[in-house]
VEXDREN-2710 file (C-alpha; in Angstrom, 1 decimal):
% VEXDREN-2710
k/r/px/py/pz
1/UNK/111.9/193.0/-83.5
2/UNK/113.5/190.2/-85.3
3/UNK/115.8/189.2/-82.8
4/UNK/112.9/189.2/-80.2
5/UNK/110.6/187.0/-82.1
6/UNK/113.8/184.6/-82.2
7/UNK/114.2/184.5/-78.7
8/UNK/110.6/183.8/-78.4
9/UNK/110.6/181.0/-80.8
10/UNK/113.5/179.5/-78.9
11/UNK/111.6/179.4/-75.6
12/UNK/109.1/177.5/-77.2
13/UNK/111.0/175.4/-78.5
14/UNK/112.7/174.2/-75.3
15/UNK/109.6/174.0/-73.4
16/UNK/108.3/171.9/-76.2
17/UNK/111.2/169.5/-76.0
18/UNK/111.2/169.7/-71.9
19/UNK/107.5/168.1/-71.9
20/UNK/108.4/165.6/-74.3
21/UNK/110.9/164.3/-72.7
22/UNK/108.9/164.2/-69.1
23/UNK/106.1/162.4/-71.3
24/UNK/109.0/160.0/-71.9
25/UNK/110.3/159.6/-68.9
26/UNK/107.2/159.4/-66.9
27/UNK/105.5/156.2/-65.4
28/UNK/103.0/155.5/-68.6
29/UNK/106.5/155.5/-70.8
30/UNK/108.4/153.5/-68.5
31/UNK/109.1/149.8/-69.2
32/UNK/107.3/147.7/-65.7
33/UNK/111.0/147.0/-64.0
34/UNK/111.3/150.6/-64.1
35/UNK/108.4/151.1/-62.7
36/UNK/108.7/149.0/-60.0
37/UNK/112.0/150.6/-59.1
38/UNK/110.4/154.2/-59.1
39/UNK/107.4/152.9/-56.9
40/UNK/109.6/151.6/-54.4
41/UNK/111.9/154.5/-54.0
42/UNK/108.9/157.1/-53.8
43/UNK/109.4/159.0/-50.7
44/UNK/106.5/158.9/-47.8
45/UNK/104.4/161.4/-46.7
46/UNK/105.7/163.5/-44.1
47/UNK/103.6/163.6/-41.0
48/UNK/101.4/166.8/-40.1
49/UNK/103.0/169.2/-37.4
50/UNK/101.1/171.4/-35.8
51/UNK/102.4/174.6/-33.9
52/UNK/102.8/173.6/-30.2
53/UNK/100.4/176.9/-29.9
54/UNK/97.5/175.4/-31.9
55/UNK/98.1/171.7/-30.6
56/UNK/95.9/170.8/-27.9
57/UNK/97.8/169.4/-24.6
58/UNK/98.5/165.5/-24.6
59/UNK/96.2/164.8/-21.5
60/UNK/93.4/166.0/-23.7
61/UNK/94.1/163.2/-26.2
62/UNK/93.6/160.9/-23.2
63/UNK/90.9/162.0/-21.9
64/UNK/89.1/161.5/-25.4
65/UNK/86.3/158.5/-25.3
66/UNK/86.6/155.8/-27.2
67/UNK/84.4/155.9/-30.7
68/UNK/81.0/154.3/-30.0
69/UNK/81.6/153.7/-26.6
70/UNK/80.3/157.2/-24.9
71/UNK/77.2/155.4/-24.0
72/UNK/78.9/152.6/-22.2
73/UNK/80.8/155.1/-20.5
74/UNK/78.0/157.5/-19.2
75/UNK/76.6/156.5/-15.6
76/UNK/74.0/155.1/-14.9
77/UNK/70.6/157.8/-13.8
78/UNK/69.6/157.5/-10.3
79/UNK/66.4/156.0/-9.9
80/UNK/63.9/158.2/-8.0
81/UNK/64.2/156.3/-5.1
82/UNK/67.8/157.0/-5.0
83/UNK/67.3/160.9/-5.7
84/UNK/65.2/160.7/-2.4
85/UNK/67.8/158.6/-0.1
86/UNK/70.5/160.9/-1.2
87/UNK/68.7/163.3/1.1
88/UNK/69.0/161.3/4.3
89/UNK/72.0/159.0/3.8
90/UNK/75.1/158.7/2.0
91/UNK/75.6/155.4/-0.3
92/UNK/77.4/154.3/-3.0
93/UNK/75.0/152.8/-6.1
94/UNK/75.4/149.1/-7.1
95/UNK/72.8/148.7/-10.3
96/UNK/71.6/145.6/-10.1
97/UNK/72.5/142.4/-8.5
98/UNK/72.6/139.0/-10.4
99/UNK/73.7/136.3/-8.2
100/UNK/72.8/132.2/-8.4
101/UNK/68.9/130.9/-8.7
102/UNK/66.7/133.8/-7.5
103/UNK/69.4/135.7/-5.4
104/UNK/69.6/139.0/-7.0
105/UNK/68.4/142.4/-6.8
106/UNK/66.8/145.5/-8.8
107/UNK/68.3/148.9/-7.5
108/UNK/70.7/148.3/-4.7
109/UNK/73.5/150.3/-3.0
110/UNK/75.2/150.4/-0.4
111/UNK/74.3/152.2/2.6
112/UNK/77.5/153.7/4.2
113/UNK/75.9/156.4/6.6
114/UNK/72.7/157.7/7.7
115/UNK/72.0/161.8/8.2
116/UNK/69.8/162.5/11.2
117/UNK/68.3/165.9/10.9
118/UNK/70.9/167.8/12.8
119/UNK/73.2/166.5/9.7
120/UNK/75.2/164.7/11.9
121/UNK/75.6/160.5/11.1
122/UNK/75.1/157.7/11.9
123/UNK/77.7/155.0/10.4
124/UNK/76.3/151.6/9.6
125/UNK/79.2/149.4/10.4
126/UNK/80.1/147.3/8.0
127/UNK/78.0/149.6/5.0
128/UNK/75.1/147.4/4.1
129/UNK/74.2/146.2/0.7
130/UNK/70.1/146.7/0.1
131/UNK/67.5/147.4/-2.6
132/UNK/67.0/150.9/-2.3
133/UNK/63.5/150.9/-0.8
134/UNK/65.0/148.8/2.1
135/UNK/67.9/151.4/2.7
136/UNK/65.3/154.3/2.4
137/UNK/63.4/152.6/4.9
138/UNK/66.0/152.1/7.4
139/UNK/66.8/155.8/7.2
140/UNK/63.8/156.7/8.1
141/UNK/63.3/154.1/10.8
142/UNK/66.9/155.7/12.6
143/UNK/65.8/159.1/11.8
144/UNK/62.2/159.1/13.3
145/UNK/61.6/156.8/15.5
146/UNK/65.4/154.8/17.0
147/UNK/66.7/158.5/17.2
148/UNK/64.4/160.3/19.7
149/UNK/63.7/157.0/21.2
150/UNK/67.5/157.1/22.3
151/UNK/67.8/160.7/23.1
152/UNK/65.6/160.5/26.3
153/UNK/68.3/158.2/27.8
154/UNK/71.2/160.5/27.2
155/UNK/73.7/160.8/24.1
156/UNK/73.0/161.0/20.9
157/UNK/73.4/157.8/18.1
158/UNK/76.5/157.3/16.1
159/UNK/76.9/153.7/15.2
160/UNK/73.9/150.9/13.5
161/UNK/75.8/147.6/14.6
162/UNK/75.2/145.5/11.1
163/UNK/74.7/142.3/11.7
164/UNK/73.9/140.8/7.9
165/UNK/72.3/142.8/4.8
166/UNK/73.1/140.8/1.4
167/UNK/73.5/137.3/1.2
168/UNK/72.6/134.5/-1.3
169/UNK/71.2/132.0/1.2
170/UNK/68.2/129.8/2.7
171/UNK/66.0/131.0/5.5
172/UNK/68.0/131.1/8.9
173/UNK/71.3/128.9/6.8
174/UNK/68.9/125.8/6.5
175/UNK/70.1/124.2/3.0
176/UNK/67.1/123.6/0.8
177/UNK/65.2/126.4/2.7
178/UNK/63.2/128.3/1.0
179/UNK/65.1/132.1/-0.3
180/UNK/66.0/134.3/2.4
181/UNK/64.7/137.9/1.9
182/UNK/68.7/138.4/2.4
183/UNK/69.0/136.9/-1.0
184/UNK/66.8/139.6/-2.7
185/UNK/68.7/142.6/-0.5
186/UNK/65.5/143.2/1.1
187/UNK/66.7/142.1/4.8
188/UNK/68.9/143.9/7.4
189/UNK/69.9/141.8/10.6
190/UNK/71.1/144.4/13.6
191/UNK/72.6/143.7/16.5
192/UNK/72.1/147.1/18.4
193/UNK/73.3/150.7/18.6
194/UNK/76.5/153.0/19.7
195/UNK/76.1/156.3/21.3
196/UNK/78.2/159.0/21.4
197/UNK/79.9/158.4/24.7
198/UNK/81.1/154.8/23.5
199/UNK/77.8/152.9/25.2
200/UNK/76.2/150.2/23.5
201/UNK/72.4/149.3/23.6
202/UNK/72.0/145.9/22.4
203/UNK/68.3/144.9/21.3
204/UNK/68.6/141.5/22.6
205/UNK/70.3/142.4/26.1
206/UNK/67.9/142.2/29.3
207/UNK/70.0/144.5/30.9
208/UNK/68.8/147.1/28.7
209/UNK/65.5/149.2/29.7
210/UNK/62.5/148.0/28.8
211/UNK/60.8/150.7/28.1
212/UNK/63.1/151.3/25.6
213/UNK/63.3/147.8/24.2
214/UNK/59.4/148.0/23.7
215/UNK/59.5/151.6/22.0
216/UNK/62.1/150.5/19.6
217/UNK/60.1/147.1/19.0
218/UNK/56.8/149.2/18.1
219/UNK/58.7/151.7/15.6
220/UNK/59.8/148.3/14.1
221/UNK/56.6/146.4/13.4
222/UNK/55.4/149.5/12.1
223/UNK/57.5/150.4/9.5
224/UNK/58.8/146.8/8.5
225/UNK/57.0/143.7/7.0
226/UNK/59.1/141.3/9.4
227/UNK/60.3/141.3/12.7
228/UNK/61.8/138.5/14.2
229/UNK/63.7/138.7/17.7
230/UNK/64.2/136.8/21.0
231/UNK/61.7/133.8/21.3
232/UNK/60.7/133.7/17.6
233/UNK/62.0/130.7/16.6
234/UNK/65.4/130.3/18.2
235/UNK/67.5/131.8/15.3
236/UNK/67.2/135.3/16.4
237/UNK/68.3/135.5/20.0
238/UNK/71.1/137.3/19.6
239/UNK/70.1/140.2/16.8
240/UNK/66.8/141.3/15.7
241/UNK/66.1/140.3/11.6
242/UNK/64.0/143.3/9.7
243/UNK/62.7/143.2/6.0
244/UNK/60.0/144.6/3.5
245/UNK/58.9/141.1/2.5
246/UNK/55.6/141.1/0.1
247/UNK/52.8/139.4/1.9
248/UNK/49.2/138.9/0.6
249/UNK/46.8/140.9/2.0
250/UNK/49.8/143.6/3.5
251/UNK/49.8/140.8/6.0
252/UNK/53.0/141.5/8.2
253/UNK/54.9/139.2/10.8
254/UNK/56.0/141.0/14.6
255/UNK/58.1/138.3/16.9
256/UNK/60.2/139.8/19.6
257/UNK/59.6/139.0/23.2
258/UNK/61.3/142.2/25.1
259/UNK/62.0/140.1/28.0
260/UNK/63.3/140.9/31.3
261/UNK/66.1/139.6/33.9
262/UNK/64.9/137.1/36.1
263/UNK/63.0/137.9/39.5
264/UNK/65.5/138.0/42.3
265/UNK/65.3/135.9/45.4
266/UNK/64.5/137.7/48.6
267/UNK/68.0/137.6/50.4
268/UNK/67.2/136.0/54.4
269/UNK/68.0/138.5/57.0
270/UNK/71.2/138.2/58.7
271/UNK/71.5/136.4/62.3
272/UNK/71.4/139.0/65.3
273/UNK/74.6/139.2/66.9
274/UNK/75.1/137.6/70.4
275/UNK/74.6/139.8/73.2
276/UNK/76.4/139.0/76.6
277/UNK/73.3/138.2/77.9
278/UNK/72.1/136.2/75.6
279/UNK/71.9/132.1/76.5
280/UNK/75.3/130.1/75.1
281/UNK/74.8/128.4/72.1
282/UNK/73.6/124.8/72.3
283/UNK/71.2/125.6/75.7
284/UNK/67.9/124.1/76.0
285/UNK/64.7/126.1/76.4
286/UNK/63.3/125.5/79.8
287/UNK/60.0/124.7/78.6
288/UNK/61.7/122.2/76.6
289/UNK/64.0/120.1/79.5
290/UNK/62.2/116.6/79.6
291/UNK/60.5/116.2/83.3
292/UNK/60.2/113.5/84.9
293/UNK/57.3/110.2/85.1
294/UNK/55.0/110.7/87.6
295/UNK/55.7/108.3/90.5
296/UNK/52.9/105.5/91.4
297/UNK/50.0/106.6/93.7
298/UNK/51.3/103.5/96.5
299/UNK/54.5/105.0/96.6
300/UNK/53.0/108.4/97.4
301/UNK/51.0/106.8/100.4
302/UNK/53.9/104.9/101.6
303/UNK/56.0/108.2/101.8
304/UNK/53.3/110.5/103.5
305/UNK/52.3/107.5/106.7
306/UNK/56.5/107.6/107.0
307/UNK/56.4/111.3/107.7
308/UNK/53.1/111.5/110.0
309/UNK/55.5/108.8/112.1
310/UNK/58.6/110.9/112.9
311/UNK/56.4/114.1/113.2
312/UNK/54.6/112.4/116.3
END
């Protein structure tokens, strides 16, 4: 017993004079040069490491957004008018348009393709940049009315020939003209249409049936606020101009004369060939042969006495 309670009182002791010599040693005891020498040779923190089996892939790490900037990130929501034209065309959406004075537009995209209802397309060549309205309204122009107006003369349409859609400009390029509708990508200018077999129907061309000129030219005025064409006012002869501008009173603006070719001149009829019987050319008609002057009435008297004489 005694020699265990020694023991014991030995421990303590050395545990006693172990903690008073760490209280010694430690960094409240220590003069401020040592203190500076122990901070600066305290060892760093070693970094984390994670199993490779609980550490998510590196690509995921990239694919992480930013902080704060998920909402900058989202796109945008398509407007309802874009919910609708994804139905019927293909496009690509621009947001909106902010270009010098007025130019500009609200809702715009560009329209790559249109989908006729046997979900084949038709390209618009280049894409054209519109408001949204505009392109839903061209859709449905090629769609019901340009469509089945083409059919009837043979195959079907592949190609809208884009003559001008977006651009920050004067009426008709006249500087100091009043804003185009092109500036507010609410105009399309086309040219004419491609079929399937390679054929081109130009709206301007006189060569191209009237009938079908005229049927295309009424769908037009119908659906669209302008029309100008071919004797409007001298800037549209080569491409009809279309667009929803916003008139007082719906008031709406049709100028395309669907002229036609020129009248042809009757073509004589060729000269008969010469028969053998037929007079030589350069003969005079007998009825025209000059005849003679009558002689005088003495001369006549004179002549008949002389041939009473040598009858006796």
């Amino acid at each position: 017993m005694k020699a265990a309670a020694a023991a014991t009182m030995l421990l303590l002791a050395i545990a006693m004079a172990s903690a008073a010599a760490q209280t010694q040693t430690g960094p409240g005891a220590s003069s401020p040069r040592s203190r500076s020498a122990h901070s600066g040779a305290q060892p760093r923190a070693l970094p984390l490491v994670l199993p490779e089996q609980f550490a998510p892939p590196q690509e995921t790490y990239a694919s992480f957004p930013e902080p704060g900037g998920s909402e900058a990130a989202a796109p945008p929501t398509p407007s309802a008018c874009q919910l609708r034209l994804g139905k019927v065309a293909t496009f690509q959406a621009l947001g909106t348009l902010i270009g010098p004075g007025d130019c500009g537009a609200a809702d715009a995209v560009q329209l790559q393709a249109v989908v006729l209802p046997d979900q084949t397309k038709v390209a618009v060549t280049p894409p054209a940049t519109l408001r949204c309205p505009m392109a839903e309204q061209v859709a449905d122009w090629l769609r019901d009315d340009v469509m089945p107006a083409l059919a009837e003369s043979g195959p079907p349409l592949r190609v809208l020939d884009n003559f001008d859609s977006y651009e920050c400009r004067g009426r008709n390029r006249v500087r100091a003209a009043a804003l185009s509708e092109h500036g507010r990508a609410d105009a399309l200018d086309v040219r004419g249409f491609r079929l399937a077999d390679g054929r081109e129907i130009n709206l301007t061309d006189i060569g191209v049936a009237k009938d079908l000129r005229q049927k295309i030219r009424a769908s037009a005025c119908a659906r669209f606020s302008t029309v100008l064409g071919p004797g409007s006012d001298g800037y549209h002869e080569e491409h009809v101009h279309l667009d929803l501008a916003e008139r007082r009173n719906g008031y709406k603006l049709c100028q395309w004369d669907v002229r036609e070719p020129p009248p042809v001149e009757a073509k004589s009829a060729p000269p008969a060939e010469a028969s053998e019987e037929a007079e030589p050319a350069g003969t005079i008609a007998t009825n025209e042969v000059p005849q003679p002057r009558p002689r005088p009435l003495a001369a006549n008297l004179t002549n008949s006495k002389t041939k009473k004489s040598e009858t006796k």
